[in-house]
N, C-alpha and C positions, 0 to 999 in steps of 0.2 A: 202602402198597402202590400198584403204578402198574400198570395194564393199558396194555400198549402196543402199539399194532395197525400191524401192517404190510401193505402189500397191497403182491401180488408177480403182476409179471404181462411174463413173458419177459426176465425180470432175472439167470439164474442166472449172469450172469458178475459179477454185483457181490455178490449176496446172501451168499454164503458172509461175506466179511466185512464188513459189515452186521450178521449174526446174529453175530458174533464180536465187534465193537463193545457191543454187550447184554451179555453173558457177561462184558464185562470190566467195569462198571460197580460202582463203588465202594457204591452204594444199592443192596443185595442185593436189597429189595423189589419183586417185580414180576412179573409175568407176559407173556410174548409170544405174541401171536397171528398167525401168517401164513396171510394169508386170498391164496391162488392162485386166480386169478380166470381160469381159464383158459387157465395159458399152454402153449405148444407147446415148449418147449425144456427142459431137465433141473432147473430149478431148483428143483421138487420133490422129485426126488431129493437132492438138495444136503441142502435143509432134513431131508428124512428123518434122516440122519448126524448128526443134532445129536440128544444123548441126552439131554439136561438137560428131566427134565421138565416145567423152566417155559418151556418153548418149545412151542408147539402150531399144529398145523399144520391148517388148513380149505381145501377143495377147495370148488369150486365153478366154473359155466358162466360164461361172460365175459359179466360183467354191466359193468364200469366200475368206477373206481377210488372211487367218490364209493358205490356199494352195496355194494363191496369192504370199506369202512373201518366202511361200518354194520352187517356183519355179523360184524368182527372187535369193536366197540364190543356187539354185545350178547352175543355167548360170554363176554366179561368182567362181574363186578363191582364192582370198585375205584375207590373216590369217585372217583380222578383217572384218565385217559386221555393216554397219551403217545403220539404221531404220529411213525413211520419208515417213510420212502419205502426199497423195498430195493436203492436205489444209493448211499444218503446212508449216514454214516459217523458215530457219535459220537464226545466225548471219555469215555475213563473219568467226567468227573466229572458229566455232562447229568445224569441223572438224582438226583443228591444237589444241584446247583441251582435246579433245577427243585422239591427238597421244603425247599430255604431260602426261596424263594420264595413256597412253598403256607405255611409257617410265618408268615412276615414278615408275609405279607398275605393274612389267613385269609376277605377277602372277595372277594375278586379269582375271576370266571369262567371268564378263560383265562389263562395264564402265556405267557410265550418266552424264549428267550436266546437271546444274541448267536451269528452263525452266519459263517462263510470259501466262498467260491465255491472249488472246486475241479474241477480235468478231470485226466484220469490217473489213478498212481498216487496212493494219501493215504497220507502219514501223520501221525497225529493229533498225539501226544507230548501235553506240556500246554497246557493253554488256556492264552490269550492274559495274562489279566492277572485278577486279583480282582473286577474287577468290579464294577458300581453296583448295585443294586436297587431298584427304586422304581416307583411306581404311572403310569400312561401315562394321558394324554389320548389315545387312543387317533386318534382322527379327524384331532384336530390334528396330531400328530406324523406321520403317512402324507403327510398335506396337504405338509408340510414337507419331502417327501421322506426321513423316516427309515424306515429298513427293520429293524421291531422285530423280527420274526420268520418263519420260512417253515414249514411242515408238520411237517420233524421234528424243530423247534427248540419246538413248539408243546405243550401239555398241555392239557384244559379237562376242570371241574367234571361228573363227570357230573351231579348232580343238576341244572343249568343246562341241560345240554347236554337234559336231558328238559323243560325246561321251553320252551326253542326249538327241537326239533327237531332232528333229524341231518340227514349231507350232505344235499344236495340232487340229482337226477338233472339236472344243467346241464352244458353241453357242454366248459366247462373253467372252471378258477379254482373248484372248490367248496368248495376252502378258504376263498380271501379271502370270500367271501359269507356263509358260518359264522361267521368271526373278525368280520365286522359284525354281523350278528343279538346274537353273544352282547355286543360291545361297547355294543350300546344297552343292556342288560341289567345292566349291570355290571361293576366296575372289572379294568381289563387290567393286570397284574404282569409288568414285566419286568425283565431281566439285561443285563448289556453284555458280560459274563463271555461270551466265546466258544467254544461248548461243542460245537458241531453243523459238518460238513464235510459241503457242499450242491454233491454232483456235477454241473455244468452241458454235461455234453459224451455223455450216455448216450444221445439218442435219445428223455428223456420227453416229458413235457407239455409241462415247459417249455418246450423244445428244440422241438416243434414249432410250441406259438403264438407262439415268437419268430420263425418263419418264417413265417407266416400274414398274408397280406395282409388288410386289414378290407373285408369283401364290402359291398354297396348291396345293397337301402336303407339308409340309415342307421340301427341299431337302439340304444338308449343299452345295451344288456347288451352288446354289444360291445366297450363302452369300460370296464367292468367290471361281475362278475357282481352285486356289491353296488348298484349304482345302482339300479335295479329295486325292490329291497327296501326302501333308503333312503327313494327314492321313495315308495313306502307306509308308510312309520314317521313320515314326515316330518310327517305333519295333527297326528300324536296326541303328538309331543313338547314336554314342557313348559319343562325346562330353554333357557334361549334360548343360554346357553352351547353345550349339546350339538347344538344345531340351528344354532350357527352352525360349530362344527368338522363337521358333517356336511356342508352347504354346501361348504365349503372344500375337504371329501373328493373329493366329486365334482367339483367343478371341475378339483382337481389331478388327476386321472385323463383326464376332455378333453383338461385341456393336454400330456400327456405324448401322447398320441394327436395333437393337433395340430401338437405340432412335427414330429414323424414326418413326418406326411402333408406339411407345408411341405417338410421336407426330400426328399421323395421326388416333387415338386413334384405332388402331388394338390392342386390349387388347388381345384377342386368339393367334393373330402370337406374340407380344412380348412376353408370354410366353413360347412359344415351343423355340425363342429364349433365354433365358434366363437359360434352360434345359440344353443348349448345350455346356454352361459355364466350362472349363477345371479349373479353379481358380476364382478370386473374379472379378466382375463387377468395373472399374474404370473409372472417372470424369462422365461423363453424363452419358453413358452406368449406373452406380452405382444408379443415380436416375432415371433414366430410369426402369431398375430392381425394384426397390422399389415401384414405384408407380406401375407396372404389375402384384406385387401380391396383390393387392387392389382389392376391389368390385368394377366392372365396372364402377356405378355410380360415386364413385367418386375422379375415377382415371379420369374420364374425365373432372370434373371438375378442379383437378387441372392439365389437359393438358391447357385447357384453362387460366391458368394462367402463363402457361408453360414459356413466357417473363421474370416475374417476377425471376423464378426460374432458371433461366437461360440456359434453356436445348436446346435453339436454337443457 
């Protein structure tokens, strides 16, 4: 059984098939929770029209997406918790790799599969290809720039999930900051099996902090919600392994922050970024760094040729 919690909030032009994505899932097991966080548009009535009693519907005042999911996670019971935003789209088979996964790898905290950016219409058909399975270094591979998983490509333990806590009330990114917490905790299972169609063009979250310029002072939550947390976990970790893929985590999260800022030729913030640096600057981040300790002038000129050099 999979409790899978949706939080819906002024989404009714996607939800309809969202909730029809669930319905069609080949792993019968499961229950849906959509927790309406207050929106003003009909998408409650949408969700009403669905008669399958394993769909269930929670109202509530806009409180935020990050109390939205903790209150869909406690109307459930089932060991596992599957995560759908109500604009993202599954394949038929998400939820039956997501329980070869919780099989394969019966110690594993959070799971993901492999997920497609999509804007428009979707349509899902079958997934991509069979797929790998196999256990993550979770810190490492982010480091690396692999993108194992997003919200509702995502499942986690509940028993874990009580033992770190739920969302967090943070101003964006309360996933990534959860999917750290439980990774120091224990091992992250994933798929390549491409299971999840992760709409980029709706208006969400993501859609806005991709537009968000980064305000002063300099704050490191900024540059992600997990640093913070890290930060505090970091005294008490033993493995020197796990503390050196954490290191690396955070670093590669500056760096993707500083090449931006290069490119956008914020020469003051890329260097408060570059400050912040645990070890050495790597692939763009690296020239990124280099060209920040330059004299304004002309560091911007070679932003300007910034193609050339291949920092984009």
């Amino acid at each position: 059984m999979f409790d899978v919690v949706m939080p819906l909030y002024n989404k009714g032009k996607f939800v309809e098939a969202t909730i029809e994505s669930v319905l069609a899932q080949r792993h019968g097991e499961w229950r849906l929770f959509v927790v309406d966080d207050g929106s003003s548009d009909n998408g409650v009535e949408l969700v009403r029209r669905f008669a399958d009693p394993r769909v269930k519907l929670i109202e509530q005042s806009n409180q935020g997406v990050g109390p939205a999911r903790n209150r869909g996670i406690r109307e459930g019971t089932a060991d596992w918790i599957a995560f759908l935003d109500a604009d993202d789209v599954w394949n038929p088979d998400h939820l039956e790799e997501l329980a070869a996964l919780r099989t394969a790898f019966p110690e594993a905290v959070l799971l993901g599969c492999a997920f497609r950016r999509f804007s428009g219409a979707v349509e899902p058909g079958p997934s991509a290809r069979q797929g790998r399975r196999r256990l993550s270094r979770y810190f490492a591979d982010c480091a690396r720039g692999q993108e194992l998983l997003v919200t509702s490509s995502a499942a986690v333990s509940r028993a874990a999930l009580a033992a770190v806590g739920d969302f967090k009330p943070l101003p964006g990114n309360e996933d990534v900051e959860l999917w750290a917490r439980l990774a120091l905790t224990g091992p992250v299972a994933v798929s390549s099996r491409q299971t999840v169609n992760y709409r980029v063009d709706s208006g969400g979250i993501t859609d806005t902090a991709r537009r968000m310029r980064v305000g002063k002072p300099l704050r490191r939550a900024e540059l992600s919600s997990a640093i913070p947390t890290l930060e505090d976990a970091l005294p008490g970790l033993i493995d020197p392994t796990l503390c050196q893929d954490v290191n690396d985590y955070m670093d590669s999260r500056i760096g993707v922050r500083l090449v931006a800022a290069v490119l956008e030729g914020d020469m003051a913030y890329a260097r408060q970024l570059r400050s912040l640096y645990r070890g050495n600057p790597k692939g763009k981040a690296m020239i990124g760094a280099a060209i920040a300790r330059l004299p304004a002038p002309l560091a911007r000129m070679l932003i300007r040729t910034g193609q050339r050099l291949r920092l984009r």
